[in-house]
N, C-alpha and C positions, 0 to 999 in steps of 0.2 A: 329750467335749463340753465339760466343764469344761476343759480341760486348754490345747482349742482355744480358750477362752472368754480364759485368761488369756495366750496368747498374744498376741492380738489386742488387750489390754488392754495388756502391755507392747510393741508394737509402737505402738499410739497414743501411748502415753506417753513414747515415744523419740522419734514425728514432734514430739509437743509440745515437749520438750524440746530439740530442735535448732533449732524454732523460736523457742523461747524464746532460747535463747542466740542464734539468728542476729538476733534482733528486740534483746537488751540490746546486741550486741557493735557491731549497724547506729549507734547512738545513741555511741560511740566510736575507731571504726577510722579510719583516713583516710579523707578525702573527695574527689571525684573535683576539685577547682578547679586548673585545670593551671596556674597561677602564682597569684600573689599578684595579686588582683583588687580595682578600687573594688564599691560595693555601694551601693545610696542604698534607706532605706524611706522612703517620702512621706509626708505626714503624714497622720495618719489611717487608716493600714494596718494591717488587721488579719495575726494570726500567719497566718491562712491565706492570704490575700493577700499576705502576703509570702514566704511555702513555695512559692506558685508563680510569683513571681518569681528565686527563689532557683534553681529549679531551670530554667526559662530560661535565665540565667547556665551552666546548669553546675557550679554551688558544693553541689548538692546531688543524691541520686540518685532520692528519691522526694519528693513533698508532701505527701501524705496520710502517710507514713509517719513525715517529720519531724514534723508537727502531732501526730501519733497518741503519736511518743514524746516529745516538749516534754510536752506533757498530763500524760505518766505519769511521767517523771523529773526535769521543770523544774516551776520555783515562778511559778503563773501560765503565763499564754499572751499576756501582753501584751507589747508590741515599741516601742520609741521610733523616730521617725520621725531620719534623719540620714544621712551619707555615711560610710559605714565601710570599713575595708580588712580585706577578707575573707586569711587569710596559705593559699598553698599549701598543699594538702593538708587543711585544715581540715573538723573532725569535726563531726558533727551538733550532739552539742554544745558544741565552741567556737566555733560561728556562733551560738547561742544566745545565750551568754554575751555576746558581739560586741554585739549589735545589741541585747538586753536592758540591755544595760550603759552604753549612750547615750555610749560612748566613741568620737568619729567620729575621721574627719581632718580635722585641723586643715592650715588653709590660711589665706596668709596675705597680705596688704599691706602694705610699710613706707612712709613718710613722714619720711624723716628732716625733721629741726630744719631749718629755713631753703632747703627745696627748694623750687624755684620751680613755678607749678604746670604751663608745660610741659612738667617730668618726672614731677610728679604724672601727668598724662595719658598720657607714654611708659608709665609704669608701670602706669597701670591698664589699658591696651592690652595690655600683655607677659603678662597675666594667664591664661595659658588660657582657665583653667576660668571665667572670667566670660562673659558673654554680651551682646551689642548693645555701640552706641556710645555714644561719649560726649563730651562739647565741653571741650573745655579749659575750667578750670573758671576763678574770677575769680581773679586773684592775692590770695593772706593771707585767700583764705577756708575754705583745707582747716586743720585742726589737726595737725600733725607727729604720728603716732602709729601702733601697727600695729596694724591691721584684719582682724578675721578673716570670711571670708566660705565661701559653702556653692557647693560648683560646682553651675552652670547659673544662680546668682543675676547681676542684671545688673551691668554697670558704673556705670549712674544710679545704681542702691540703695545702692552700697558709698558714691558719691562723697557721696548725701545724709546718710550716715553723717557723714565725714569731714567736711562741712559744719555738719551739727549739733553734733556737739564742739565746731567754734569756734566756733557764735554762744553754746555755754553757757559755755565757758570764758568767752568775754570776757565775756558776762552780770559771771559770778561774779566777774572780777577788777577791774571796771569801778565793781562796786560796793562797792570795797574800795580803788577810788583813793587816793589822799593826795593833799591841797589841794594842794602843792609839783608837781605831774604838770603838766607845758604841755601836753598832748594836752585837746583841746576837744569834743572827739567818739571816740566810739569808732573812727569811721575812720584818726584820726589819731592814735589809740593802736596800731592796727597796722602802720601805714605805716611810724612810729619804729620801733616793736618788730620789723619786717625789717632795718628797717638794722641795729641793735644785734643781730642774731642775726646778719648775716653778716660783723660786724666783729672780733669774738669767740667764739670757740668754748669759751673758760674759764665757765663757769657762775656762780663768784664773782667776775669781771669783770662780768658785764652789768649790772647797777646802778651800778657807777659809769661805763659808757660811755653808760650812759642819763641819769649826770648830765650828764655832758661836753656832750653834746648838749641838753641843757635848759638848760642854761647859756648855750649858744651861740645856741640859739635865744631866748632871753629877752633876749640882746645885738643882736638882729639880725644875728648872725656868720654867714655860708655854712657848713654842715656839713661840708663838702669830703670826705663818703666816696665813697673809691673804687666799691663797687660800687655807687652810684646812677650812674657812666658806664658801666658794664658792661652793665647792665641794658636798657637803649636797644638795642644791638648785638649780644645775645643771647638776651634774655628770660629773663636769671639763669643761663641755664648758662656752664660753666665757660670763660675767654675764652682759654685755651690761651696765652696770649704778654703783653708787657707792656703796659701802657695806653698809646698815642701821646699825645704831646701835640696831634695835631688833635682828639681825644676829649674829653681834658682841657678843653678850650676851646670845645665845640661848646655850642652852647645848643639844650636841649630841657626837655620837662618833669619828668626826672627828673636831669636833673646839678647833682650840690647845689656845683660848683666853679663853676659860671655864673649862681648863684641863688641868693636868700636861703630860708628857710623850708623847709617840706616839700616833698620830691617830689609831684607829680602822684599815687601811690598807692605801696601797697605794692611791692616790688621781690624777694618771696619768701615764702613760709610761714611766720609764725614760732612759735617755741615758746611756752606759755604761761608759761615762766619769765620772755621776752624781754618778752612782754605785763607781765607783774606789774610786770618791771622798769621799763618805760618808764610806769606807773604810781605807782610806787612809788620813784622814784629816789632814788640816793644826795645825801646831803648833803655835796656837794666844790664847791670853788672853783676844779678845774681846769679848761680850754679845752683841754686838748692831749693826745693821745694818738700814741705809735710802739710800735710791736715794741721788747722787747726782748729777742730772742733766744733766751730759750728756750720759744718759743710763748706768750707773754703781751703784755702791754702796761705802757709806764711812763709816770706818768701828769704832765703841769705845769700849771701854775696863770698861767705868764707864757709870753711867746713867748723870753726869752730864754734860760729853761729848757727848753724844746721844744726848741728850734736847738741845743743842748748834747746833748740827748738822741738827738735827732736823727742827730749827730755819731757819736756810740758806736755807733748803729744802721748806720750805713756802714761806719765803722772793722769792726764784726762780718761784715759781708756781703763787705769786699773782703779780709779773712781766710780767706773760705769759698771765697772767688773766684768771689763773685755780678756784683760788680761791675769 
């Protein structure tokens, strides 16, 4: 009887113990998620609430069983709410780790410097993972910058982001003007600060092309940048071929070569350096800017130095055999 007794004691003690190990081994082995999968906990999700979403998915095999061993092997049973990527195969607990660890996927939007914003809106359409529409937004009121967003959030929400940046940036830079700035309003702080962004792509250029233009405009001189005629005929994207002179000569409200003063509004996105700049311009006596050839600009003070400079800048282009 005893003999049977201890039997039946090491027979319970070997179910225990296969259990045991099949319960620690469950908590590490692979896990059934037949690729590499997204994952979203919402906010406010409890562990449990999320064990049986997890297992919806497929990323996990039991719920009560995950909750059961999170409890007994993990620190806490709380979960941050995010979009995570669950990797193939993944164990009970490196989906813990995952989604306790509030490291999601990041996703993202760019805004380069001086995009105009009907590609802001191309772009924020190409977006998948965003959600609903959106109206092309006003020109020079997104801020150039990249935006990280959470899939299923909308396209409004990103864009009121990208909104908000510029009206704080220009807040901030507006109130750091310098008396020498022609812009009289902040609208006509960004309207300049387009042109000087797509005049220049050198970063220590834009202050002094921001003078050029503050000079010019203080003379009553026409601005004569090219991409205020582009602008008209594309809405700032790019014009594939070279400017006609019927363009050149058309009069509308942004061709600064048929008009004195600013364009009718901004003509592209600009940077907030573009802003400081046209706030904060240099102190030069020049009027005049061309290429000079190896992506920058040379700068003159007289037309007779322009037309000199000018000179060397064809001499280079009919070397290249542009012209």
């Amino acid at each position: 009887m005893r003999r049977a007794g201890c039997i039946i004691l090491l027979i319970g003690l070997l179910l225990f113990g296969v259990v045991a190990v099949n319960f620690v081994s469950g908590w590490t082995e692979r896990g059934p998620a037949p690729q590499d999968s997204s994952f979203v906990v919402p906010d406010g999700a409890s562990l449990t609430r999320t064990a049986v979403e997890l297992r919806k998915a497929g990323l996990i095999r039991s719920a009560d069983a995950f909750v059961l061993r999170a409890k007994i092997f993990a620190r806490g049973s709380t979960v941050k709410a995010g979009e995570y990527l669950i990797p193939k195969g993944a164990s009970n607990r490196e989906i813990l780790a995952i989604i306790q660890g509030g490291i999601g996927v990041n996703r993202f939007v760019t805004v380069p410097e001086g995009m105009p914003s009907i590609m802001v809106y191309d772009r924020l359409m190409a977006a998948e993972e965003l959600t609903g529409p959106v109206s092309i937004p006003a020109e020079g009121s997104v801020l150039p910058d990249t935006y990280a967003y959470d899939k299923g959030e909308t396209r409004k929400a990103v864009l009121a982001r990208m909104q908000g940046a510029m009206r704080k940036a220009l807040d901030e830079a507006w109130a750091k003007r310098a008396p020498t700035t022609v812009a009289k309003t902040k609208d006509q702080a960004v309207t300049l600060a387009s042109i000087v962004e797509k005049e220049t792509a050198i970063a220590a250029e834009r202050p002094l092309v921001a003078g050029v233009y503050s000079n010019r405009l203080r003379t009553g001189m026409m601005l004569q940048a090219d991409p205020t005629i582009i602008y008209p005929i594309t809405k700032g994207k790019p014009l594939g071929r070279r400017i006609r002179r019927s363009e050149i000569e058309d009069v509308n409200d942004y061709n600064t070569y048929a008009m004195t003063g600013l364009p009718k509004g901004p003509i592209a996105n600009p940077s907030k350096a573009s802003i400081e700049a046209v706030l904060n311009p240099a102190k030069t006596k020049a009027l005049y800017f061309v290429a000079d050839g190896r992506g920058g600009h040379i700068f003159a003070d007289t037309l007779q130095q322009h037309n000199e400079n000018v000179r060397k800048w064809f001499e280079i282009r009919r070397a290249r055999g542009e012209m």
